[in-house]
N, C-alpha and C positions, 0 to 999 in steps of 0.2 A: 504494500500500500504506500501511496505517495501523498505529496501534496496536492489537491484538485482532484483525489480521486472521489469518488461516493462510497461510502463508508457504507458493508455489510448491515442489514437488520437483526443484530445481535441481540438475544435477551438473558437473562439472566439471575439468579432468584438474590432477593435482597433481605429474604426473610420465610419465615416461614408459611408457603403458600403467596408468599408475595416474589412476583418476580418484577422487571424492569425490560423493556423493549426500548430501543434506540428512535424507533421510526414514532416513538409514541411523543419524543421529544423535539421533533421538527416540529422548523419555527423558532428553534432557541437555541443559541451557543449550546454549548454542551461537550466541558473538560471531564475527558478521563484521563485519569491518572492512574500506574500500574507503581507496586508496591510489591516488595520481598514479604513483607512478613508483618502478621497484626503485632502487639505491642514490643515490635525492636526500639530500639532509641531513633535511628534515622525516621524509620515508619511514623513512629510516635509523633516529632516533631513535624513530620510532614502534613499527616494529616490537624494536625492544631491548627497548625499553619492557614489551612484550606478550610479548619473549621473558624476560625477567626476572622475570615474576611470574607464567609457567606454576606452580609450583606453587601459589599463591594463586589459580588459577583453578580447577585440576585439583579442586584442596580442598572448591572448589565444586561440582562436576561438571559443569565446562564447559568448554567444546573451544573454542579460537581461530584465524578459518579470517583468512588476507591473501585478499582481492583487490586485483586490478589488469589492468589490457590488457596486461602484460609478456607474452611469451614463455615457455615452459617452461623454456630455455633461460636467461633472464634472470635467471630466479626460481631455478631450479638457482643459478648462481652468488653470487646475493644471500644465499640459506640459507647455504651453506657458508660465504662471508667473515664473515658476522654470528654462524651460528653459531645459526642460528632451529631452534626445537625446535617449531614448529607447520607445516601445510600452507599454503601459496599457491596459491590458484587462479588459473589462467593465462586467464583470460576475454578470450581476444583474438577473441572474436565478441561480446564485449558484452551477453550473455546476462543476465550476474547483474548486470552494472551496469544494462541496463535494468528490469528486474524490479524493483528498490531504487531506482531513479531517482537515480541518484548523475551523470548527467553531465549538466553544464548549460555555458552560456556563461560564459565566465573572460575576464579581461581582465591581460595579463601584459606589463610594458611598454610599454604603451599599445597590443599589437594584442588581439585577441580571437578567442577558438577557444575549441572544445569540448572541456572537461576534464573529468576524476575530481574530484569534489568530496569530499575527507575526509568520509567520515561511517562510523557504527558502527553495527549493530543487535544487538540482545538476544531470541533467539530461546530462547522458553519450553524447557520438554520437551512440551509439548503440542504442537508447531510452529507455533504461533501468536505474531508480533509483540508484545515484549515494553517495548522502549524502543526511540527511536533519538536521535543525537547526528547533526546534519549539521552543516556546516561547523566540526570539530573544529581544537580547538589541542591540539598534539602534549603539552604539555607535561602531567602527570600526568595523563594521558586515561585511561591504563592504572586507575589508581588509583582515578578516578571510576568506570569501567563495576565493577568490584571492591563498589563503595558502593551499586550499582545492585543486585548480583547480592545482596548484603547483603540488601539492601532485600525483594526480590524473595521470597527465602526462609523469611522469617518469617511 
């Protein structure tokens, strides 16, 4: 997938008996962000981050979806301690991490295995590929996609 491409009709369950459809979100920006893992420290901070300036997105008219391979379960618990005011999708088939090509070979203390690569996308309201950010630093990530969506609107 690229930029200007049209983005799959992905869906994806956010909760129990609850799932999320992409195509249900046209009409509206709509940042996913891909995430290794519910309560890491990077995770952690990322998503505060992304919860902290829901309304600076909302502003914008745009929805903020977490992925990651966690569990429903996982992700339930992650929302509540942190306090996240957006959905999680539970892609523990690796659906939307394939589709985004977010998992590649990592190397973490010198062994190596297949992880979730940090990265963001910026999907239009037309559902077409808007930006994306791979191998993301946590630190004002929030801030930059914000400057992106800036950008995008004018």
């Amino acid at each position: 997938m690229k930029v200007g491409d049209k983005i799959p009709d992905l869906r994806g369950a956010v909760g129990d008996d609850e799932e999320i459809r992409l195509r249900d979100l046209k009409g509206k920006y709509v940042i996913v962000y891909f995430y290794p893992k519910d309560a890491t420290p990077g995770c952690t901070l990322e998503a505060q981050d992304f919860r902290d300036h829901k309304k600076d997105f909302a502003k914008r008219d745009a929805v903020v979806l977490g992925v990651s391979r966690d569990s429903l379960t996982s992700h339930g618990k992650f929302k509540l301690k942190q306090a996240l005011n957006f959905e999680l999708v539970a892609d523990v088939d690796e659906t939307w991490c394939k589709a985004f090509d977010v998992i590649h070979e990592k190397v973490l203390y010198g062994k190596r295995h297949l992880g979730v690569v940090r990265s963001t996308f910026l999907i239009g309201p037309d559902g077409k590929l808007r930006r994306e950010w791979r191998g993301v630093k946590v630190k004002d990530h929030a801030r930059a996609v914000l400057e992106a969506l800036d950008a995008e609107r004018k």
